[in-house]
C-alpha positions as CSV (number, residue, x, y, z in Angstrom):
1,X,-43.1,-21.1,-7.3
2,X,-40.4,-24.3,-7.0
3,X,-36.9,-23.6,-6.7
4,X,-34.4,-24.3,-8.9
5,X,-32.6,-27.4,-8.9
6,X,-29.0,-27.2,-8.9
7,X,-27.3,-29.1,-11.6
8,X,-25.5,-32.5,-10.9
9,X,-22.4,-32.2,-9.7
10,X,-19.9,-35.3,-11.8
11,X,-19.3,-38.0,-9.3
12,X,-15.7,-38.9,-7.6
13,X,-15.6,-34.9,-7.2
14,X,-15.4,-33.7,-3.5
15,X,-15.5,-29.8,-4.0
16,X,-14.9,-29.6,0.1
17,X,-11.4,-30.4,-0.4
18,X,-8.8,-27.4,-1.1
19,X,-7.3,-26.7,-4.1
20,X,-3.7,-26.5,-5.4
21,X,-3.7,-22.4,-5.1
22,X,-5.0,-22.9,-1.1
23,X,-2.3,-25.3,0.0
24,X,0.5,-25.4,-2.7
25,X,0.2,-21.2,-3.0
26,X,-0.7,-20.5,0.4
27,X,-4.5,-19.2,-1.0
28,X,-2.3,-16.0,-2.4
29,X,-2.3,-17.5,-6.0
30,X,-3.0,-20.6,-8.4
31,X,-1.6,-23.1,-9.7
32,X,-0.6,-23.0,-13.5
33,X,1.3,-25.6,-15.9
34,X,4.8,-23.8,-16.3
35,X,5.6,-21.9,-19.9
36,X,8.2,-25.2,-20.9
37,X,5.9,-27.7,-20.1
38,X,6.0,-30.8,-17.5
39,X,4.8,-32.7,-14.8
40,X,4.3,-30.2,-11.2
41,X,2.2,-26.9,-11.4
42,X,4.0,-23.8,-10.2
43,X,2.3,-21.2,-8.7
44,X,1.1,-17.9,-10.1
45,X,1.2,-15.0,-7.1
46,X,-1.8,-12.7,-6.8
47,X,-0.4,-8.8,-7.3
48,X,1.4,-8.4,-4.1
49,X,3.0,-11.8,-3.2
50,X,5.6,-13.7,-5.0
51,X,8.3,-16.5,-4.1
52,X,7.9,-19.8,-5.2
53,X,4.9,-20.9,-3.4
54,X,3.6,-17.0,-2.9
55,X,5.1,-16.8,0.4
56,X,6.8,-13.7,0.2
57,X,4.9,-10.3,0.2
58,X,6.0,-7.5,-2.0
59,X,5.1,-4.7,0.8
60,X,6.8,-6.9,3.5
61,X,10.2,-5.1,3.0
62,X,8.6,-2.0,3.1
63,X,6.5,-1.9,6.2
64,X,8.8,-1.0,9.0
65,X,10.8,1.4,7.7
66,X,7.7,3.3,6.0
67,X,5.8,3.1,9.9
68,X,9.2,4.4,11.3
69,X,9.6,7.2,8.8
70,X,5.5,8.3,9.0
71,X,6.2,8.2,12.7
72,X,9.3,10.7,12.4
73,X,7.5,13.1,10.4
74,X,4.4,13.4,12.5
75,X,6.7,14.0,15.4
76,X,8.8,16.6,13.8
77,X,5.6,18.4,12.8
78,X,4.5,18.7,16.3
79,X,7.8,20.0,17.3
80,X,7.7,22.7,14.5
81,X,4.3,23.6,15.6
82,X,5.2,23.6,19.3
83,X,8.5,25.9,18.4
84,X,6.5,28.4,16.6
85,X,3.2,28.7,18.9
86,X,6.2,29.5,21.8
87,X,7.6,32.4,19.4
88,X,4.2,33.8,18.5
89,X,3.0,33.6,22.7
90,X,6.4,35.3,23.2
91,X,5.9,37.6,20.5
92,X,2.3,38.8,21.8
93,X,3.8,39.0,25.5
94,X,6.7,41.5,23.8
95,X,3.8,43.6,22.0
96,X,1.6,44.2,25.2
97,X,4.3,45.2,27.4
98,X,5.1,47.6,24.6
99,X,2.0,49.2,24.7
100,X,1.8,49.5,28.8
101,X,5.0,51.4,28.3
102,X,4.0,53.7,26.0
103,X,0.5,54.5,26.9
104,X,0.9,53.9,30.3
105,X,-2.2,50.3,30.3
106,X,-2.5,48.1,32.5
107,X,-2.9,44.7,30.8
108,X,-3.8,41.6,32.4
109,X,-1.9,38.6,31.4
């Protein structure tokens, strides 16, 4: 079995350099001839980025306030879950001292 040969690359071409997406577009898009024509490439943003050269992302805005906000919930959960395991202990406590009363137990806390 021989391996296959890779076709010939053209000559003058040095595919190790980077392209216009990876420097002009930051690597978050490529690099497109604008709609009206002309001379420099613009860049076209992968889903997510935008700006001129794709150096602004879309979630970017949203990331503290949605961490903050997650945060806040979580925390108030715990604290509603904290509020009402209190009432139910007390709530237990209230129905065994009941029952010692009226049928004279003695229950062990």
């Amino acid at each position: 079995m021989s391996t296959p040969v890779p076709p010939p690359r053209p000559r003058g071409i040095d595919y190790n350099l980077p392209t216009c997406g990876e420097t002009q577009c930051n690597g978050y898009g490529t690099c497109v001839i604008p709609p009206g024509g002309g001379g420099d490439l613009v860049c076209e943003c992968n889903l997510g980025y935008g700006g001129e050269f794709c150096e602004d992302t879309v979630n970017g805005a949203l990331s503290v306030p949605l961490t903050v906000s997650v945060i806040a919930v979580i925390i108030g959960l715990l604290i509603v879950a904290f509020i009402l395991a209190k009432l139910r202990q007390r709530q237990k406590r209230k129905q065994r001292q009941k029952l010692e009363t009226h049928h004279g137990y003695n229950i062990a806390l």
